[in-house]
C-alpha positions as CSV (number, residue, x, y, z in Angstrom):
1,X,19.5,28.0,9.5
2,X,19.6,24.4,10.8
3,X,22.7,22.8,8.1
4,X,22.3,19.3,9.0
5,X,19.8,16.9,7.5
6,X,19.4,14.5,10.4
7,X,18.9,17.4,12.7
8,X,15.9,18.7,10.5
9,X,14.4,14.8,11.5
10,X,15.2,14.8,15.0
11,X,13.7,18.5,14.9
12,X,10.7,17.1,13.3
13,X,10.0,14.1,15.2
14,X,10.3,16.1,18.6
15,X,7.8,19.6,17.1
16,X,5.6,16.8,16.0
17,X,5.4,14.4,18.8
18,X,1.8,13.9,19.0
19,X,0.6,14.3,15.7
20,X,-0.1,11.3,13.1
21,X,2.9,10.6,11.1
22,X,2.8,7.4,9.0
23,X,0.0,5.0,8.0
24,X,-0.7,1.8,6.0
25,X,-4.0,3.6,3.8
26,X,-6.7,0.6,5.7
27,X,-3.8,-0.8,7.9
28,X,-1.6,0.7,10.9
29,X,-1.1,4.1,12.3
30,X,1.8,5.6,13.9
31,X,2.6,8.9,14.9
32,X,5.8,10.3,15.2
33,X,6.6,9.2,19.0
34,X,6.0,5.7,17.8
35,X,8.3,6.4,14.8
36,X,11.2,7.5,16.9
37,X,10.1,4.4,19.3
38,X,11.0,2.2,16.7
39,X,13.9,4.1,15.3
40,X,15.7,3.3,18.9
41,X,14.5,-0.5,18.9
42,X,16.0,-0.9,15.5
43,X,19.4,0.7,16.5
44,X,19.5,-1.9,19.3
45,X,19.4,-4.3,16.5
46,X,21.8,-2.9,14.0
47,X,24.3,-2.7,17.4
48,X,23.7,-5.8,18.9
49,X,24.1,-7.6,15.3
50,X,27.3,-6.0,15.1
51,X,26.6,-3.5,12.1
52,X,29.0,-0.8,12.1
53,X,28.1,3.1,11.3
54,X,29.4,2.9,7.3
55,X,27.7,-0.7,6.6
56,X,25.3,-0.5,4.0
57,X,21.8,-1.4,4.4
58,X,19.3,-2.8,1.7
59,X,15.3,-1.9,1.6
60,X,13.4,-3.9,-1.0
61,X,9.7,-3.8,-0.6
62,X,6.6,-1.8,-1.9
63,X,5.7,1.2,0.2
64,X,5.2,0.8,3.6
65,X,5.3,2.9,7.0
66,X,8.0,0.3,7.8
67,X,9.8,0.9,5.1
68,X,10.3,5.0,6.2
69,X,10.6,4.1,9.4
70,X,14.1,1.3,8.4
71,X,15.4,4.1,6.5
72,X,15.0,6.4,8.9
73,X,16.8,4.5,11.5
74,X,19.6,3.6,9.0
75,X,20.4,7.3,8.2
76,X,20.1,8.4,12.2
77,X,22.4,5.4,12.8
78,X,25.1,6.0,10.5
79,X,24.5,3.2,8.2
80,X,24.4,3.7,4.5
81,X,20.3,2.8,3.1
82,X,20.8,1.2,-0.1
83,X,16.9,1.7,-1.3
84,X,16.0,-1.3,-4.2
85,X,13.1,-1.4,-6.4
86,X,10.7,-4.2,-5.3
87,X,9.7,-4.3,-9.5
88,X,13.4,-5.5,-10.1
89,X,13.9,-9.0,-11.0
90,X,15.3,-11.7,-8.5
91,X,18.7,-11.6,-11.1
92,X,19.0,-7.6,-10.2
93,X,18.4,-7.6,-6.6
94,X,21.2,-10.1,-5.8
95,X,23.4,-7.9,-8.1
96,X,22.5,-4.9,-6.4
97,X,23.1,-6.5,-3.0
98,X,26.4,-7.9,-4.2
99,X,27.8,-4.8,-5.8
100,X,27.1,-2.5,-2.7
101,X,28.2,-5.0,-0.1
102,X,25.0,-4.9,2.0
103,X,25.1,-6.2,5.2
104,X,21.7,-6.5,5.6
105,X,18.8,-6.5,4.0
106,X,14.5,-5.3,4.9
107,X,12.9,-7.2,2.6
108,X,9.4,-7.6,1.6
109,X,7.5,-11.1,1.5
110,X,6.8,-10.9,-2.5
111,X,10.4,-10.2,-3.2
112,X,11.9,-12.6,-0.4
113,X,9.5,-15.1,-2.4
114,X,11.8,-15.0,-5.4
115,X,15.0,-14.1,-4.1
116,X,18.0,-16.7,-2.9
117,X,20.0,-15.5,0.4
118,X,22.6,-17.8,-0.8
119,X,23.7,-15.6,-4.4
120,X,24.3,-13.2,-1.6
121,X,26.6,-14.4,0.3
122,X,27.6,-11.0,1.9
123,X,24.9,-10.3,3.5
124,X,24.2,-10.8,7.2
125,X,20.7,-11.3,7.1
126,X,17.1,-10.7,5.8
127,X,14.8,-9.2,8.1
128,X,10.6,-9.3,7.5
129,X,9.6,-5.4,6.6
130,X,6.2,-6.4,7.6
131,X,7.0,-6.8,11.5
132,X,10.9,-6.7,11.4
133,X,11.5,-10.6,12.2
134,X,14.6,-12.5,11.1
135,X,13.8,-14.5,8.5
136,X,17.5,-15.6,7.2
137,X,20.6,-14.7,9.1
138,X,24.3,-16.1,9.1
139,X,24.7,-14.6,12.1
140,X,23.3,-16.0,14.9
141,X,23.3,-12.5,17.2
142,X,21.0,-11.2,15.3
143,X,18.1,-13.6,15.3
144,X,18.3,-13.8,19.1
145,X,18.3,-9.9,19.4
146,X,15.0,-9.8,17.8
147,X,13.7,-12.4,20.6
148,X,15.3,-9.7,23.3
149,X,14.0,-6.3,21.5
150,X,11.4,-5.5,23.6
151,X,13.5,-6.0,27.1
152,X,17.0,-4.1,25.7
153,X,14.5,-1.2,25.0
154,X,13.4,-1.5,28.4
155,X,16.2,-1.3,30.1
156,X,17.5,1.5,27.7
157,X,14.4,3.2,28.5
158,X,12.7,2.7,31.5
159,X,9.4,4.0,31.6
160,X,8.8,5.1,28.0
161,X,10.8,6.9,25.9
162,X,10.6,10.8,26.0
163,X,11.3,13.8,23.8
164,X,14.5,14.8,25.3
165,X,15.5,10.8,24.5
166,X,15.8,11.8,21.0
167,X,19.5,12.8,20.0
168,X,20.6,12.1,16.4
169,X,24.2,12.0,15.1
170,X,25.1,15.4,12.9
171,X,26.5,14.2,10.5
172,X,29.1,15.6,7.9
173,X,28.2,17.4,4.4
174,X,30.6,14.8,2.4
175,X,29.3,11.5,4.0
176,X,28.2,8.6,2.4
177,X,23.7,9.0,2.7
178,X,22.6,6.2,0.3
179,X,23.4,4.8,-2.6
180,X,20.4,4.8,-5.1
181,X,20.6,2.5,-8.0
182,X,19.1,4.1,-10.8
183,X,16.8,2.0,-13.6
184,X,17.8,3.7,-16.4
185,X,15.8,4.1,-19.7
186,X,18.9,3.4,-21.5
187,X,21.0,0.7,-19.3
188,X,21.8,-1.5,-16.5
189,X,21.4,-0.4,-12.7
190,X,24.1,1.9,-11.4
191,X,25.0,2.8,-7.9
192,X,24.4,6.7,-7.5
193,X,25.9,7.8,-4.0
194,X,24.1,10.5,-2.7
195,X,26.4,12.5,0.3
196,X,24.2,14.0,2.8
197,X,24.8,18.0,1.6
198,X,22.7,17.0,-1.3
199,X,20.2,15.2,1.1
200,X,19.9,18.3,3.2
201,X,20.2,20.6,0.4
202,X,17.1,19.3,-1.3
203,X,15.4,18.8,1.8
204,X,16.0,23.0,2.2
205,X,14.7,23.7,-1.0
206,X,11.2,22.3,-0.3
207,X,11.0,23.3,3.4
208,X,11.9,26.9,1.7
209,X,9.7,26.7,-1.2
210,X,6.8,24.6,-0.9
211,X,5.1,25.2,2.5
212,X,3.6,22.4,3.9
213,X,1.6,23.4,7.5
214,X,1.9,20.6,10.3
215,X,-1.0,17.8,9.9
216,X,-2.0,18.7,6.6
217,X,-2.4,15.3,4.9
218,X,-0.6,13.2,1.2
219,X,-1.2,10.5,-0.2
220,X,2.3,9.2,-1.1
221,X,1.6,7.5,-4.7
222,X,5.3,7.1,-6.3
223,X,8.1,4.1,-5.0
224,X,10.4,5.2,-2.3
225,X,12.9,3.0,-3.6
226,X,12.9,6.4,-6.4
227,X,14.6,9.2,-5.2
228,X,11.4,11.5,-6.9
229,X,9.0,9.4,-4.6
230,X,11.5,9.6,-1.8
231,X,12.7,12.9,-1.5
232,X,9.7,14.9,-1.7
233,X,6.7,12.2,-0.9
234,X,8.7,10.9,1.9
235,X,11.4,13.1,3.2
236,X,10.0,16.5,2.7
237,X,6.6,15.8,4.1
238,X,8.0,13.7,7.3
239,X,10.6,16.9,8.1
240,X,7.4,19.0,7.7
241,X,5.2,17.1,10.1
242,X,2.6,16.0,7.6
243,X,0.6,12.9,7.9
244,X,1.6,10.2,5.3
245,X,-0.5,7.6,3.7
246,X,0.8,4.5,1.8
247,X,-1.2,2.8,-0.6
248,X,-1.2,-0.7,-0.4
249,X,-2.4,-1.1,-4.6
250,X,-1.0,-0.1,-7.3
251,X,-2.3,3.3,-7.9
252,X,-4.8,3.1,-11.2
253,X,-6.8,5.9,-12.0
254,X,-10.0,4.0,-10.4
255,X,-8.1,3.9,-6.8
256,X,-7.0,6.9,-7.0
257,X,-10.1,8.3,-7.4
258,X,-11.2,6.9,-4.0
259,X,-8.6,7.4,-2.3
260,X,-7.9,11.0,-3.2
261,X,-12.2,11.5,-2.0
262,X,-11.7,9.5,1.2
263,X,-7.8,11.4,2.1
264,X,-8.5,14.9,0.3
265,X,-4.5,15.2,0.4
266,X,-3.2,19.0,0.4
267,X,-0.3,18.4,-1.5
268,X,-0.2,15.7,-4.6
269,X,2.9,14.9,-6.0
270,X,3.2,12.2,-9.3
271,X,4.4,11.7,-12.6
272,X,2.4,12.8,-15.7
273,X,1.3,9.4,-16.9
274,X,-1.1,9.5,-13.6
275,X,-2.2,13.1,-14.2
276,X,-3.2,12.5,-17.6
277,X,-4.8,9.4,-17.3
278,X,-7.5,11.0,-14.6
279,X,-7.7,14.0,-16.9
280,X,-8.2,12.1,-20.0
281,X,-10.4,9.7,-18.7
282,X,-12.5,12.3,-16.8
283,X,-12.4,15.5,-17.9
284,X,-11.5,16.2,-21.2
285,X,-14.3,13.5,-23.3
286,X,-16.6,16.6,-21.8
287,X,-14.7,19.3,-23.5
288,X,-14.9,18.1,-27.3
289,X,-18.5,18.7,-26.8
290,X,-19.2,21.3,-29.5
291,X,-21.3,23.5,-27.5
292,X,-18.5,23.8,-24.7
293,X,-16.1,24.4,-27.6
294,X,-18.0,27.4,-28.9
295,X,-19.1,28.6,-25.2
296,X,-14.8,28.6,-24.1
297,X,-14.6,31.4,-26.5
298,X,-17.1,34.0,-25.1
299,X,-15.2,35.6,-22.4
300,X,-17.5,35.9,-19.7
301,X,-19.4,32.8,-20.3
302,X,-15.9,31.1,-20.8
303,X,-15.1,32.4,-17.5
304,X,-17.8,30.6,-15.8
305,X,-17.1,27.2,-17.3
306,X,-13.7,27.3,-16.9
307,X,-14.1,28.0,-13.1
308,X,-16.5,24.7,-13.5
309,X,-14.1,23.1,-14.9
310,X,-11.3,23.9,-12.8
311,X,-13.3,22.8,-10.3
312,X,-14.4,19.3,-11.4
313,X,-10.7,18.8,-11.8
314,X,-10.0,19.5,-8.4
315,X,-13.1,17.6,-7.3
316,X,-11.4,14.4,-9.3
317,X,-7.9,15.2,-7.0
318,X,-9.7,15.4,-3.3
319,X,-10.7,18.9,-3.9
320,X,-8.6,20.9,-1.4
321,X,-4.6,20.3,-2.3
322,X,-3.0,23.4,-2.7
323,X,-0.5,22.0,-5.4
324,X,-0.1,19.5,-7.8
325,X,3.5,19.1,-8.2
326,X,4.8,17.3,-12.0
327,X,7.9,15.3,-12.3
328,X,9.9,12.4,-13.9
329,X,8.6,13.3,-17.0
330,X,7.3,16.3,-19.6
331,X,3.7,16.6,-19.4
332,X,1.3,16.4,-22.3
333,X,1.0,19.8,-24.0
334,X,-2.4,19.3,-24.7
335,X,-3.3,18.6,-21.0
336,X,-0.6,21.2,-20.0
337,X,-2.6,24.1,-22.1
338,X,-5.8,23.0,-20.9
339,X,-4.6,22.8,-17.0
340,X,-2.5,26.8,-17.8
341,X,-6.6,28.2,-19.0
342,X,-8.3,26.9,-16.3
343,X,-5.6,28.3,-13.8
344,X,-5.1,25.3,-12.6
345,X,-2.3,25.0,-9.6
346,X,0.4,22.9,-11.0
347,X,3.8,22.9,-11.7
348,X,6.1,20.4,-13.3
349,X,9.9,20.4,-12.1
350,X,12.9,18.6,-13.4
351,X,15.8,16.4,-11.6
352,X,17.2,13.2,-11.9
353,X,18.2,10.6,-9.3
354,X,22.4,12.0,-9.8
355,X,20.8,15.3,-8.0
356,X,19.0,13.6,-4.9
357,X,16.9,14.6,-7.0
358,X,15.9,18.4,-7.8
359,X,18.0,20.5,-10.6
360,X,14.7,22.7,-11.6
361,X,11.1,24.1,-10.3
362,X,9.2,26.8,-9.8
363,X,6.0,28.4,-7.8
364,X,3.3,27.2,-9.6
365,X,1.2,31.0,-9.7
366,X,5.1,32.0,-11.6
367,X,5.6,29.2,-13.7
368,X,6.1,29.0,-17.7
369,X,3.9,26.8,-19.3
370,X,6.0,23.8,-21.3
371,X,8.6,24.9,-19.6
372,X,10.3,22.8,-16.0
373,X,10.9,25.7,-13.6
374,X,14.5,27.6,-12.9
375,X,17.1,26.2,-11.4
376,X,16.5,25.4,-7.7
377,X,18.6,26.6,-5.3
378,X,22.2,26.1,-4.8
379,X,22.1,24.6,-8.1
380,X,22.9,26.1,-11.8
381,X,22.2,25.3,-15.3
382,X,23.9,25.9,-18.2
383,X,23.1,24.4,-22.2
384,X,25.9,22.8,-24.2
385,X,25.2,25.1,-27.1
386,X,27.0,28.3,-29.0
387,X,23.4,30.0,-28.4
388,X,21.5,29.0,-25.3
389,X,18.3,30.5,-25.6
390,X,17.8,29.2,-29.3
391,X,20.2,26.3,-30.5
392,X,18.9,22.9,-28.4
393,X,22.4,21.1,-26.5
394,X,22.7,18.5,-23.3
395,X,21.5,20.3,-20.3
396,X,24.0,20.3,-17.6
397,X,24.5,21.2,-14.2
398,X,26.0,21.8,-11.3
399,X,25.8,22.7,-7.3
400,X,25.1,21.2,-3.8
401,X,22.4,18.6,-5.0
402,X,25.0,16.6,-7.1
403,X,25.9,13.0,-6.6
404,X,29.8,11.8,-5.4
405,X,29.5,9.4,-8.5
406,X,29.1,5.8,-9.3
407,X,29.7,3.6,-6.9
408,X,32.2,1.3,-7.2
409,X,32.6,2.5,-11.3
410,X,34.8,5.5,-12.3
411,X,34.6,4.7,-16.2
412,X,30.7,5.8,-15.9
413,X,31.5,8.6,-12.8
414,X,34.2,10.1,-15.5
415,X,31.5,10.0,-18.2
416,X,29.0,12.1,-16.9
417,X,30.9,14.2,-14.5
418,X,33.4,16.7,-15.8
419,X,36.4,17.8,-13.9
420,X,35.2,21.1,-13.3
421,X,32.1,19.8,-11.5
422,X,29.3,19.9,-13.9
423,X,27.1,17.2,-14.4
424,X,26.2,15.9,-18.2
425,X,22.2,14.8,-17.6
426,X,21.8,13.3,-21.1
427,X,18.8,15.4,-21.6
428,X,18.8,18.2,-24.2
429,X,17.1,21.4,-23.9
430,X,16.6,25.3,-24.0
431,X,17.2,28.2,-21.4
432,X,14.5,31.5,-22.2
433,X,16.3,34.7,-20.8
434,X,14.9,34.5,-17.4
435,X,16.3,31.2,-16.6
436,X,13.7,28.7,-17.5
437,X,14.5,25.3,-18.6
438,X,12.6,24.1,-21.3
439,X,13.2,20.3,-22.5
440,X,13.4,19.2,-26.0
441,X,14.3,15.1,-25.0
442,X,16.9,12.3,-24.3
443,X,20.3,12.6,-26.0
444,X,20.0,9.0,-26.5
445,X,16.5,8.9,-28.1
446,X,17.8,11.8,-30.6
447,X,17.3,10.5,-34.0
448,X,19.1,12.3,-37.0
449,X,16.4,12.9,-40.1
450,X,17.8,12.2,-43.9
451,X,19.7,15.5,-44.1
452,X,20.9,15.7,-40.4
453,X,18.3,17.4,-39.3
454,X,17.2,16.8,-35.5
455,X,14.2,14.5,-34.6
456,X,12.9,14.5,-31.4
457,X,10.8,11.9,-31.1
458,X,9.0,12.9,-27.7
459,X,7.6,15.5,-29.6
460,X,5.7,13.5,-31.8
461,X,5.2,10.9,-29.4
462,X,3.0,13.7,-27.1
463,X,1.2,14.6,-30.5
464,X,0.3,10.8,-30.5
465,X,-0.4,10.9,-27.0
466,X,-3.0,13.4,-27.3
467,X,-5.6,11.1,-29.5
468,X,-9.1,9.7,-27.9
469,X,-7.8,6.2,-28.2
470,X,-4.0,5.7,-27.8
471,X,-2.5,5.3,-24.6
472,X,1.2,5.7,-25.1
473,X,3.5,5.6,-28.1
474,X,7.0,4.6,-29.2
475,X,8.6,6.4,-32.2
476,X,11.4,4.5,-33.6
477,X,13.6,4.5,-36.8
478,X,13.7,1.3,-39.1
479,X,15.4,1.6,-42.1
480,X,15.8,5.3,-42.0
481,X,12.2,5.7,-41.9
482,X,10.2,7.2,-38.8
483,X,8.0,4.3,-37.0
484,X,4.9,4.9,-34.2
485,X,4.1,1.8,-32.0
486,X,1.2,2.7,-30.3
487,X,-0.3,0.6,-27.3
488,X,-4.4,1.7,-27.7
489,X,-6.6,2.5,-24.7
490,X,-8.5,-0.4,-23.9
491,X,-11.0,1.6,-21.7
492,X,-11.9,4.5,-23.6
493,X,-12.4,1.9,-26.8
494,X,-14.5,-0.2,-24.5
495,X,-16.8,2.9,-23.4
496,X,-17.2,3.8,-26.8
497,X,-17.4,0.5,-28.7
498,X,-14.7,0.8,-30.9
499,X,-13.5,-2.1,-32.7
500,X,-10.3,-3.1,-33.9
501,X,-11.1,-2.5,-37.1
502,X,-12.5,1.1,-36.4
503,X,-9.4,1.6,-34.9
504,X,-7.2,1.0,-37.2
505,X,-9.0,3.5,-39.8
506,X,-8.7,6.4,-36.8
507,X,-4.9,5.6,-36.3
508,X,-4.5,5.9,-40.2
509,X,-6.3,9.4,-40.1
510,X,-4.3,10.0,-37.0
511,X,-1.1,9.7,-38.7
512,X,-2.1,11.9,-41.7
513,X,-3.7,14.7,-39.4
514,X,0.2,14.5,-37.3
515,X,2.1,14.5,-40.6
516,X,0.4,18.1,-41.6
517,X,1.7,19.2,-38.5
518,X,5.3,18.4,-38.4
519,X,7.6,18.8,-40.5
520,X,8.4,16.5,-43.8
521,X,11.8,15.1,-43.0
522,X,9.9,14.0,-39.3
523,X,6.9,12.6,-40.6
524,X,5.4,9.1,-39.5
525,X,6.0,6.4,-42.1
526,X,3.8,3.8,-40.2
527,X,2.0,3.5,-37.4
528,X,1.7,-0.2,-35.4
529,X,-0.3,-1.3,-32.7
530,X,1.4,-2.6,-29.9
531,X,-0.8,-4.8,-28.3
532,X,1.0,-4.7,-24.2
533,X,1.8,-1.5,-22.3
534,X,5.5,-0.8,-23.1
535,X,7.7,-1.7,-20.3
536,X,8.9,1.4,-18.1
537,X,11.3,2.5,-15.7
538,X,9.2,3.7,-11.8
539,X,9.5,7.2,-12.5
540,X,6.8,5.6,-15.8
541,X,9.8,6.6,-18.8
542,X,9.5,3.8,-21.4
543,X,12.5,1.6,-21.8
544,X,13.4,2.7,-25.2
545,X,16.5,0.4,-25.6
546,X,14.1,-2.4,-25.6
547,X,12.0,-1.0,-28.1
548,X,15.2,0.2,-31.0
């Protein structure tokens, strides 16, 4: 079994010569030749403009073929990518840049818009993702090797380049990958380094588990500056030789739509928010439909529709992915039960960006409903709590997928990772005997009720979640009583004509409806309308901190 993670690429890009690899979704092709062209043209650069294996390297951009193909070269160089999210403000990308001593910097032309080269003075230069051009340098070298590329490639490779050209580094299990600089629900940006046996160890677990076949087809929907969005949207598919498409939009449910009929992806990998948006908007308006209701229940006619239904769903997805794979987030357990009767093929897994980024998954035909898989492999999970299986603690873990630390800050490295090796996630959950992880919420977002009692407030939050006209929710304590901020669902309201006022009387019959169901010391004292969409993190958590 092949140990090395830049082997698995070379292996890739050499099995998959021919085939499409990367695309710009209405824009440029290439396939993987042309990647592993432009992986050798952009070594040339990083040599000639004197950056050492070690340097780090920043990519700040949306999604983009030339995005993968910069990271690609950075990693196969044995430069260390430093992946930034193109959402974070100028004030955080010049921090970033600062605090990991990047050399240089791939930059996209909305963020090099807003950004100063001169509050970072470390950096070498600023080169165009769009066509790789200098567009700010300090070093002179390196503007006039972009006006050379084209002949040092020649001369390297006379002729054109050929398979047995391609000859990555191996690289060792403890190096340096990338540092990925997390956007915390709870805080400021730290520096996660990733070493490459995590890299290659997640990379195993989904060539091992999730069976792509060469040229199948994805649409890639989550930032790659996000280890989720990276790792398995990105790396897993390239490794596997599928054929990648970027969206150049932000992905709404609309877009989606047509891009998922015009692709038909075979594997679709995203975070709840986007699942349950397509099948709230879609899907389940046609379900509270009383005659449905009443037909569900007859077993053979119930058999029928669901199959209908099942297949509407999978209509609204491309209709003819294998897989719908859930992550960054618990899914709604209303959509969850409905997706579990239909027999829907989905699974939602669990990770965070310290474990590169799995810690747990599962097949989707084995999977637990509500529950986020079993510890993937090489990793293991254990529950801070005198009884697992019953008594809710902080989730940790430990194995091959975990981080080095920190960069650059032991105090938070020391907080989270014991001496023994296990890694404190901050999340609190429960094991069942077989292994399954099933969340109960943030550490942080744990509020204690009157008598001490636990309150989770994703819990009612997905109870909130689940109504015709609210689109997210926020519970919060004020003054030891429980608060909802709810931000409604312009669209459906629109469809339906609701007014303001007509919403307000629903919310107030929501809220009495959730308090019968939960119990008293974690019922809803008020519910408020929050009139913008709550600010998030990529991987869609709300910023809670913001919100206290």
């Amino acid at each position: 079994m092949e140990t090395s993670f830049l082997k698995l690429i070379e292996y890739s890009i050499k099995e998959h010569w021919h085939l499409p690899s990367l695309t710009d979704y209405e824009g440029a092709e290439h396939n993987y030749k042309d990647v592993a062209r432009w992986i050798e043209k952009l070594h040339i650069l990083f040599e000639e403009g004197g950056i050492r294996p070690g340097d780090k390297v920043a990519l700040c951009s949306r999604n983009t073929s030339n995005w993968g193909i910069a990271f690609l070269a950075t990693l196969t160089y044995g430069a260390v990518a430093v992946p930034i999210l193109n959402e974070f403000k100028p004030d955080t990308i010049h921090h970033i840049i600062n605090h990991s001593g990047a050399r240089l910097l791939f930059v996209g032309k909305s963020v090099w818009d807003n950004i100063d080269h001169e509050s970072m003075p470390a950096l070498d230069g600023i080169i165009a993702m769009a066509d790789y051009s200098v567009i700010s340098s300090r070093n002179p070298v390196l503007s006039e090797t972009t006006t050379r590329l084209e002949t040092l490639f020649s001369t390297q490779h006379p002729g054109e380049l050929r398979i047995e050209d391609i000859h990555y580094r191996t690289e060792e299990p403890e190096e340096l990958a990338m540092i990925n600089y997390t956007s915390g629900t709870t805080s400021s940006p730290k520096g996660v380094m990733l070493p490459y046996r995590s890299m290659w160890s997640n990379l195993r677990y989904a060539l091992d588990q999730m069976g792509y076949t060469p040229g199948e087809k994805l649409v890639s929907i989550l930032t790659m500056a996000h280890m989720y969005g990276l790792a398995f949207e990105f790396i897993y598919p390239f490794a596997s030789g599928i054929h990648i498409y970027f969206l150049q939009k932000m992905p709404s449910p609309k877009i989606l739509g047509e891009v998922f009929a015009d692709i038909r992806p075979h594997l679709i990998v995203a975070v709840p928010l986007i699942i349950e948006k397509i099948i709230k908007s879609r899907v389940l308006p046609q379900l509270e439909k009383f005659h449905i209701k009443l037909m569900l229940k007859m077993p053979i006619i119930g058999g029928k529709i669901r199959h209908k239904i099942k297949r509407q769903i999978l209509d609204a997805f491309g209709g003819r992915f294998k897989l719908l794979a859930v992550g960054g987030a618990a899914l709604n357990k209303e959509v969850e039960a409905f997706l579990h009767s239909v027999k829907f093929p989905y699974t939602v897994g669990y990770g965070m960006t310290e474990c590169g980024p799995a810690i747990a998954f599962d097949h989707w035909q084995t999977f637990r409903p509500t529950s986020c898989g079993r510890a993937v492999d090489r990793m293991e999970i254990r529950i801070d709590s005198p009884d697992p299986f019953k008594q809710v603690g902080e989730i940790l873990t430990k194995g091959m997928n975990v981080m080095d630390g920190y960069y650059n800050n032991p105090e938070a490295s020391n907080t989270v990772l014991s001496p023994d090796g296990w890694l404190h996630t901050g999340d609190l959950g429960v094991l069942d005997p077989d292994g399954y992880l099933y969340i109960k919420g943030r550490s942080k977002s744990l509020i204690l009720g009157p008598s001490g009692q636990n309150i989770y407030p994703e819990e009612i939050e997905d109870l909130l979640n689940a109504q015709p006209y609210i689109a997210e929710s926020l519970v919060i304590e004020r003054e030891g009583k429980l608060v909802a901020l709810v931000y409604p669902d312009a669209e459906a309201m629109k469809q339906n004509k609701i007014s303001r006022e007509a919403l307000l009387k629903i919310i107030h019959e929501t809220r009495k409806q959730i308090n019968q169901q939960i119990p008293a010391y974690s019922q809803i004292a008020r519910i408020e309308i929050h009139d913008e969409e709550f600010e998030k993190t990529p991987k869609r958590s709300i910023k809670r901190f913001l919100y206290q």
